[in-house]
C-alpha positions in Angstrom: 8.3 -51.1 -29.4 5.4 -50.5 -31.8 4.7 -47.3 -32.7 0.8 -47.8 -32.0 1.8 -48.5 -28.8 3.6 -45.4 -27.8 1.0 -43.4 -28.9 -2.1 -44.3 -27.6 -5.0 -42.0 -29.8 -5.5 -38.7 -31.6 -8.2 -36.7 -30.3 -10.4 -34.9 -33.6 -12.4 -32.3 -32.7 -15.8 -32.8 -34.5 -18.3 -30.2 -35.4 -20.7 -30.9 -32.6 -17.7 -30.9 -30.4 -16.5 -27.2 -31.9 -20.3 -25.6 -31.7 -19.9 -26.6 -27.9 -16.6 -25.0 -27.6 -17.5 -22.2 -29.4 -20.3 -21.1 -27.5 -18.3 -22.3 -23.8 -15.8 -19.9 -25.0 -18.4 -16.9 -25.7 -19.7 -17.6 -22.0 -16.3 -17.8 -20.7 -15.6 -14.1 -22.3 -18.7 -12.8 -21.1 -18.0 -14.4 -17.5 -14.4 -13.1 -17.7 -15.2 -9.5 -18.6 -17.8 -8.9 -15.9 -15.2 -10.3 -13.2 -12.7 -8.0 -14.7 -15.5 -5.4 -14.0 -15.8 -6.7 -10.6 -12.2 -6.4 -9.8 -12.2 -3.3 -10.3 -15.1 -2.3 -8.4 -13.5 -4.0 -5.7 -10.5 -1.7 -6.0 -12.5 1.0 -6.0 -14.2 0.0 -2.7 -10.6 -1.0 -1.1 -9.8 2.7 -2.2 -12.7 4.5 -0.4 -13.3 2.0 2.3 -11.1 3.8 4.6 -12.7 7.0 3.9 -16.6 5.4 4.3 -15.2 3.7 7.5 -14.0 7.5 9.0 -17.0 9.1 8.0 -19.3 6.7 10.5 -20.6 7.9 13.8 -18.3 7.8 16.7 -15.2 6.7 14.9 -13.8 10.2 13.7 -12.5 11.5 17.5 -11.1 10.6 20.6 -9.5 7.6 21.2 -11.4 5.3 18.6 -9.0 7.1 15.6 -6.9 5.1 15.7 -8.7 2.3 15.9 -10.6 3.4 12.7 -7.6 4.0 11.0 -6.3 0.7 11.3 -9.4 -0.9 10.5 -9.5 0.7 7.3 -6.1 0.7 6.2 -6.7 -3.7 7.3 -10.3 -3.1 5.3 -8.5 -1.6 2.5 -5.7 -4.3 2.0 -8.4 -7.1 2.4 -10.6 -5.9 0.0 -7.1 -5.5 -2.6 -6.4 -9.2 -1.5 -9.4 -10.0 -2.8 -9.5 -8.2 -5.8 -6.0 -9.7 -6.9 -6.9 -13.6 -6.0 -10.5 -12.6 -8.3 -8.7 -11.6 -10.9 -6.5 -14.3 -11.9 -9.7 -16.7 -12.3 -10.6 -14.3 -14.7 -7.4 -13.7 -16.5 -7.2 -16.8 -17.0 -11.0 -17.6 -18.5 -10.4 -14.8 -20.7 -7.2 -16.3 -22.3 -9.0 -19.6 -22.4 -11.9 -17.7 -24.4 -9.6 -15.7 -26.7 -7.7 -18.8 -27.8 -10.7 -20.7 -28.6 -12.0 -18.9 -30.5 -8.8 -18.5 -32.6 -8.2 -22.3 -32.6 -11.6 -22.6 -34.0 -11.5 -19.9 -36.5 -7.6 -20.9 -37.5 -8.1 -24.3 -37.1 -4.6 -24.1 -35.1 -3.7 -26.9 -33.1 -1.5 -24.8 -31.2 -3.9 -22.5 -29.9 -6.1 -25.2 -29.4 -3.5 -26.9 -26.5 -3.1 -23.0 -25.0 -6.7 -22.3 -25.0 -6.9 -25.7 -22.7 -3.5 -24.6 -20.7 -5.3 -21.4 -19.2 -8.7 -23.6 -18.6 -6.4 -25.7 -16.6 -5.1 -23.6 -14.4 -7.9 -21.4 -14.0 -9.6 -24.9 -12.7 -6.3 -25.7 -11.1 -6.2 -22.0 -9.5 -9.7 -22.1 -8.2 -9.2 -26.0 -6.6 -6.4 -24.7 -4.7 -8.0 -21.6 -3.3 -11.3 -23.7 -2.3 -8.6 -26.0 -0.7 -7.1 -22.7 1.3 -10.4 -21.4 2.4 -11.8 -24.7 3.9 -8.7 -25.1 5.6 -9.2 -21.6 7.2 -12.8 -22.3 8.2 -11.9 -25.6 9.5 -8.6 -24.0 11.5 -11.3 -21.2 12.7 -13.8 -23.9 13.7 -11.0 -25.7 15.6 -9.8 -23.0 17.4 -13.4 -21.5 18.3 -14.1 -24.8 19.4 -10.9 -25.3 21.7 -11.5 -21.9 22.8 -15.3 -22.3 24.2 -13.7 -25.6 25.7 -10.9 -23.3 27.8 -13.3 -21.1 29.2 
C-alpha cells in the first residue's frame, strides 16, 4: 500500500482559520465562567431552598411539616442535580478555551487535538442530555396521555 493512501490529508490551520478560533475560544471562556457563576448560584439556592420553602405560609405546623420537609430536602437535591449536570458543559468549554488559546499562542499541535477533545465532549455531553430530556418529556407525555385515557 501507498503511503498517500493510508493517509488521506493534513489539516493547516490558516490565519483566517486561527482569528476564528481565537475569538470562539474568548467566547467560549467568557460563556464558561458565567456558567461556572451559575452553578454556583444554583448551589446556593439548593442550599437555602429548604429554608425559603419552611418559611412560606401554612407549611411550618401541623401536619404539612412533613410534607415541607421533604419537599425541600427533594427541592434541594434537584436543584444540586442540576447544578452538577450544568457544570460539566462548562468544564468542559473552559478546557476547550484554555487549550486554544495555548495551541494558538504555542503553536502546539498537541494542545491543538485536546483543545478539540473537550469541545467534543462538551458537544457529545450536551447531545446526550437533550437525548435524556426528550425521552422524559415524551415518557411524561405517554403516560399523561394513557392516564386521561384510564379515567
Amino acid at each position: 500500500m501507498d503511503q498517500n493512501e493510508t493517509t488521506m490529508f493534513k489539516l493547516e490551520v490558516e490565519e483566517q482559520s486561527t482569528r476564528f478560533l481565537s475569538e470562539t475560544a474568548k467566547w467560549g471562556k467568557f460563556l464558561s465562567i458565567i456558567g461556572f457563576i451559575l452553578v454556583g448560584l444554583i448551589v446556593i439556592a439548593a442550599i437555602f431552598a429548604g429554608a425559603l420553602l419552611a418559611s412560606l405560609p401554612g407549611f411550618g405546623e401541623g401536619s404539612t411539616s412533613a410534607l415541607a420537609g421533604g419537599m425541600s430536602i427533594m427541592i434541594t437535591v434537584l436543584y444540586l442535580i442540576v447544578a452538577v449536570l450544568y457544570f460539566f458543559p462548562c468544564l468542559y468549554m473552559f478546557r476547550f478555551s484554555t487549550k486554544m488559546k495555548e495551541a494558538l499562542l504555542e503553536n502546539n499541535q498537541q494542545l491543538l487535538i485536546e483543545s478539540f477533545q473537550n469541545l467534543k465532549s462538551c458537544f457529545k455531553f450536551m447531545g446526550i442530555m437533550t437525548i435524556v430530556f426528550i425521552s422524559i418529556y415524551v415518557l411524561a407525555f405517554l403516560v399523561g396521555t394513557l392516564g386521561s385515557l384510564g379515567s
